[in-house]
C-alpha positions as CSV (number, residue, x, y, z in Angstrom):
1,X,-45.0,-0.9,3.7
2,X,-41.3,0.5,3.5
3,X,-40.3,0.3,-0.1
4,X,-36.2,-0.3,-0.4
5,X,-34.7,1.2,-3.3
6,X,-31.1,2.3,-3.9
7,X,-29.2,4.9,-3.9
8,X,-28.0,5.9,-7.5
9,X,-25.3,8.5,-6.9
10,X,-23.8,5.5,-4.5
11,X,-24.1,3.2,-7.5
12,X,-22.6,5.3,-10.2
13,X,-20.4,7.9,-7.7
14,X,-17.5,7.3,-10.5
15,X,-17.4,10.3,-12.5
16,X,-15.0,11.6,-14.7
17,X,-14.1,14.3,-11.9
18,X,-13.7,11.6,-9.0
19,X,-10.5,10.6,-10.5
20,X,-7.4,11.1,-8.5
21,X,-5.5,14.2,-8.7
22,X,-1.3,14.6,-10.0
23,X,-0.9,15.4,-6.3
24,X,-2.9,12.8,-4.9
25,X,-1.0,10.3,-7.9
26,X,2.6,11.9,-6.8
27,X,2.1,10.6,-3.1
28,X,0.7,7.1,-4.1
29,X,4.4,6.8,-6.2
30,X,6.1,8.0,-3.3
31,X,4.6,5.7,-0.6
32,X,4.7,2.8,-2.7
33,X,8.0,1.5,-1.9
34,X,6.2,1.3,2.1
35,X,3.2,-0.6,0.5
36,X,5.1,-3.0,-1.4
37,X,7.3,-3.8,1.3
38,X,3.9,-4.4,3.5
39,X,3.1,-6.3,1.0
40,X,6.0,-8.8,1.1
41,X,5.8,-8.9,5.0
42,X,2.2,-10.0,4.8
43,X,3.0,-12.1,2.4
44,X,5.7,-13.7,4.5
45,X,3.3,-13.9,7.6
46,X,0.6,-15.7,5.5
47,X,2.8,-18.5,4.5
48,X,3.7,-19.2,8.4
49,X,0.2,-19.1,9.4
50,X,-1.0,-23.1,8.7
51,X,2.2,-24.0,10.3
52,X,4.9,-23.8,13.0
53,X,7.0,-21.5,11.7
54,X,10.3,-22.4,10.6
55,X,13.8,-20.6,10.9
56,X,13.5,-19.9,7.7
57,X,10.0,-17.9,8.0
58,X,10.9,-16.2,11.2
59,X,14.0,-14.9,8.8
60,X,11.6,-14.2,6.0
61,X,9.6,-12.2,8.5
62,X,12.1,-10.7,9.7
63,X,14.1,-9.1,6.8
64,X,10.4,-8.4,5.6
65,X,10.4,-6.3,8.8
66,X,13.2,-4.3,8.5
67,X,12.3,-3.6,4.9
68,X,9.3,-2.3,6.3
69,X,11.1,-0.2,8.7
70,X,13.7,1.3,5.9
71,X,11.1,2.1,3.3
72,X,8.9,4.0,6.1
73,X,12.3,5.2,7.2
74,X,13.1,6.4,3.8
75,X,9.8,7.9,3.5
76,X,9.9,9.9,6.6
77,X,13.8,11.2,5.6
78,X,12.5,12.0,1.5
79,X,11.9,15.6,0.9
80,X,8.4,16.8,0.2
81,X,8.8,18.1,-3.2
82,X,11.3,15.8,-4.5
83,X,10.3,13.3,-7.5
84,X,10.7,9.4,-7.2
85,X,13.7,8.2,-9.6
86,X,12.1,5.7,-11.9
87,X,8.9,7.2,-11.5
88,X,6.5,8.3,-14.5
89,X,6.9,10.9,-16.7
């Protein structure tokens, strides 16, 4: 008979030293103007899914779109080192 247990480093893999690095915090900041703006544009798409789309959504999808498109833009342009204005201290 196979006995199934668990794993326990799996189960409790959260330690104090799996926490993100400053680095790894920096980038988040600066990529989340590109995941918000996902964000809206998935938004956008859900709300036209249980329906034919209106003018309206296909405009809501749209500019949802191009914000999508200027925030990875922006990304892409931003210098490596540079800090996020607004960001934390």
């Amino acid at each position: 008979m196979d006995h199934i247990v668990t794993v326990q480093d799996a189960v409790t893999a959260f330690a104090d030293f799996m926490e993100p690095t400053d680095a790894e915090l920096d980038a988040i900041e600066q990529e989340m103007p590109v995941i918000l703006a996902g964000v809206d544009l998935v938004d956008a798409q859900i709300i036209a899914l249980d329906r034919k789309p209106t003018e309206l959504d296909n405009r809501r999808i749209r500019r949802a779109r191009n914000r999508v498109l200027a925030a990875r833009r922006d990304l892409a342009n931003h210098p490596a080192g540079a800090s996020v204005p607004g960001g934390a201290a």
